[in-house]
C-alpha positions in Angstrom: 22.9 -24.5 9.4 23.3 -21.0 9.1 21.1 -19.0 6.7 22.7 -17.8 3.5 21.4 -14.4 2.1 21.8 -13.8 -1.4 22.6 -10.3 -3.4 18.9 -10.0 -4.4 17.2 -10.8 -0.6 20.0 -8.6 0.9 18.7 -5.6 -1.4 15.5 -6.3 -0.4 16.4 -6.3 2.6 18.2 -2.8 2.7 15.1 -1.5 0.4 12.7 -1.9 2.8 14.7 -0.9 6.0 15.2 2.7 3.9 11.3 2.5 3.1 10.2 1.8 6.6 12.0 4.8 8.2 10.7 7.1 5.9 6.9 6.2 5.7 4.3 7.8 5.7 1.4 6.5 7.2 -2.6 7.0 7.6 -3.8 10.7 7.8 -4.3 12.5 11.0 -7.8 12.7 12.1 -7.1 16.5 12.0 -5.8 16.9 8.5 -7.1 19.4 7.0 -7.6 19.1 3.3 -9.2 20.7 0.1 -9.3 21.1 -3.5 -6.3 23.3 -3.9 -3.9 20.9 -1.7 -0.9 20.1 -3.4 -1.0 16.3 -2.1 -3.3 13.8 -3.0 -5.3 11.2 -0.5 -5.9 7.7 -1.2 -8.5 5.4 0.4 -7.8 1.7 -0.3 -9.2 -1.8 1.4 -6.7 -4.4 2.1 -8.7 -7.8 2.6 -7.5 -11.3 3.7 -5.9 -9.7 6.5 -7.2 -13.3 9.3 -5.0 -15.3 6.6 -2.0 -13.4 7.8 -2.3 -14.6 11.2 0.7 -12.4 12.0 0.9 -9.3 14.6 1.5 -6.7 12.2 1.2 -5.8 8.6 2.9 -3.1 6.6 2.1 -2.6 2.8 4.3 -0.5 1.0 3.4 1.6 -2.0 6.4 2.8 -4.7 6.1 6.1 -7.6 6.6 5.1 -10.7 6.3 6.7 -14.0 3.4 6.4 -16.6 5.8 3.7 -18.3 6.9 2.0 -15.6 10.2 2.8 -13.8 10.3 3.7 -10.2 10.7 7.3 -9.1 11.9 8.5 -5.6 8.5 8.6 -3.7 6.6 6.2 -1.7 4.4 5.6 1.5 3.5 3.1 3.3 0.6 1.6 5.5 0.3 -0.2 8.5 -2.1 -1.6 11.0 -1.2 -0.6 14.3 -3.9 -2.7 16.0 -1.8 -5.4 17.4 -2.9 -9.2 16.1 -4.2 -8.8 12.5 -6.4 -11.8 12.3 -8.5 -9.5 14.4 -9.7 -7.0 11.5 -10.0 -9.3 8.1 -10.1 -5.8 6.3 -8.7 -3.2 6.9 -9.7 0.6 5.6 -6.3 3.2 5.0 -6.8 6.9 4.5 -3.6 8.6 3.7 -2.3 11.8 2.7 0.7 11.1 0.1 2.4 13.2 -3.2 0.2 12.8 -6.5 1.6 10.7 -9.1 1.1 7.1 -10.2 1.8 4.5 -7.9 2.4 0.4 -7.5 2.1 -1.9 -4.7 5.4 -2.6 -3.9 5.3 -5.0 -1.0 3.8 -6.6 2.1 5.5 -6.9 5.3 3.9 -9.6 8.0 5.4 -9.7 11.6 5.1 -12.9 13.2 8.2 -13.8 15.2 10.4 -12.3 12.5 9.4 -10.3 9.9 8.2 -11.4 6.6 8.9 -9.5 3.2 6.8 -10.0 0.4 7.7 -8.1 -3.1 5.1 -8.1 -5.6 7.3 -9.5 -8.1 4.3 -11.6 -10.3 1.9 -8.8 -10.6 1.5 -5.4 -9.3 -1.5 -2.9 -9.6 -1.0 0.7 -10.5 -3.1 4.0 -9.8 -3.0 7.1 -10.3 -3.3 9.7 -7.4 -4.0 13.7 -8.4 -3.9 17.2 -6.3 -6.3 18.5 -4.7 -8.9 14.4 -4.7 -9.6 12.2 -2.8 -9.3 8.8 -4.4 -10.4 5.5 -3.8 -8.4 2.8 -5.7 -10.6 -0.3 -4.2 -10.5 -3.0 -2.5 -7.0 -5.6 -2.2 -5.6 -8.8 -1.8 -2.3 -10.5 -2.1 -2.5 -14.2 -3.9 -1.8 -17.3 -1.9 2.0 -17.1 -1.5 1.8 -13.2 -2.0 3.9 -12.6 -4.6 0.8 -10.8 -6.6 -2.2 -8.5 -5.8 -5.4 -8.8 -6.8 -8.2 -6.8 -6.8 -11.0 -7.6 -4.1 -15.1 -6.5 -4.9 -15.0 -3.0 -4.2 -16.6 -1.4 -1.1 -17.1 2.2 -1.9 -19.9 2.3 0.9 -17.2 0.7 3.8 -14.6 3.3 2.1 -16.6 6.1 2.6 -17.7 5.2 6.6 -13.7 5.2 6.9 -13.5 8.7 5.1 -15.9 10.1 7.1 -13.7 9.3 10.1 -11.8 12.7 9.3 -14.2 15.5 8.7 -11.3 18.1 7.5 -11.5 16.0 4.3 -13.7 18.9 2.4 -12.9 16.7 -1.0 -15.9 14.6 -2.4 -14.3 10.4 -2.8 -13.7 9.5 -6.3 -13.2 6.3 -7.7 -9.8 5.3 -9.4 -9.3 3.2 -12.6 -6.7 0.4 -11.4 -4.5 -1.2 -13.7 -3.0 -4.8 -13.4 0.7 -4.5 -14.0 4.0 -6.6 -14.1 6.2 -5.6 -11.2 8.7 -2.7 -12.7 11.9 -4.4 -13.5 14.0 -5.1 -10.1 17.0 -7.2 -9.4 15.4 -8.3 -6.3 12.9 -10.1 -8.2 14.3 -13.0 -10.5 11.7 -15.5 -10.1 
């Protein structure tokens, strides 16, 4: 039986192929950064990760306005590590454009890849110049169509920050806001 792709799925499908070959990634160990960058950096913890049991993971990260709709910026992360059951969380540092910001998906590799948009629930942050920011620790709900925030770890956040001493910036912590996913067509559910 072949597999039938509907207009929503195939848009998702498009989206994220344009996502992926534009992201962004963790920092450099190298990167040199201060209060009078022009980019922000985020620290988050992604947890849950042994439930995957996949041999990638890629969580993607949309702008969107103060009021909700998306904008034209975005990053993503991934763990490069090879089997993900093998770190059950993972730390990100990255270097991205300030702005607010919504998780947007989560991509698993097993044999095939695995999509997941965040279509029942989202969280959203806010990322300024010139600070670091941790926005906490992370967890998608069984099925994954939701995040949910995880007991912070500011201690296990800051042993990853420390991991590149460019980053002149003391860590602050982020107020995160549970959302409904902005308005897509790739998410009637």
């Amino acid at each position: 039986m072949p597999l039938k792709i509907g207009k929503p799925l195939l848009a998702a499908l498009i989206a994220t192929g344009t996502l992926l070959g534009c992201a962004t990634g963790e920092a450099s160990k190298d990167i040199v950064f201060s209060a009078d960058s022009k980019k922000a950096i985020v620290v988050l913890g992604w947890e849950g990760l042994d439930q995957y049991g996949g041999t990638s993971l890629r969580l993607q990260f949309r702008g969107t306005s103060m009021l909700g709709p998306f904008d034209d910026r975005y990053f993503s992360l991934a763990n490069g590590k090879g089997l993900i059951e093998r770190q059950p969380t993972e730390y990100f540092v990255a270097e991205v454009d300030p702005g607010y910001y919504v998780v947007d998906s989560v991509d698993v590799r097993w044999s095939q890849e695995v999509i997941v948009r965040m279509c029942k629930g989202t969280i959203k942050f806010f990322l300024a110049p010139g600070k670091v920011t941790y926005i906490g620790n992370f967890a998608s709900t069984f099925g994954g169509a939701a995040v949910k925030s995880a007991k912070p770890q500011p201690q296990a956040a800051a042993a990853k920050l420390a991991e590149f001493p460019h980053i002149t910036q003391p860590m602050t912590v982020a107020t995160v806001s549970n959302v409904p996913y902005p308005k897509r067509e790739d998410c009637e559910i």
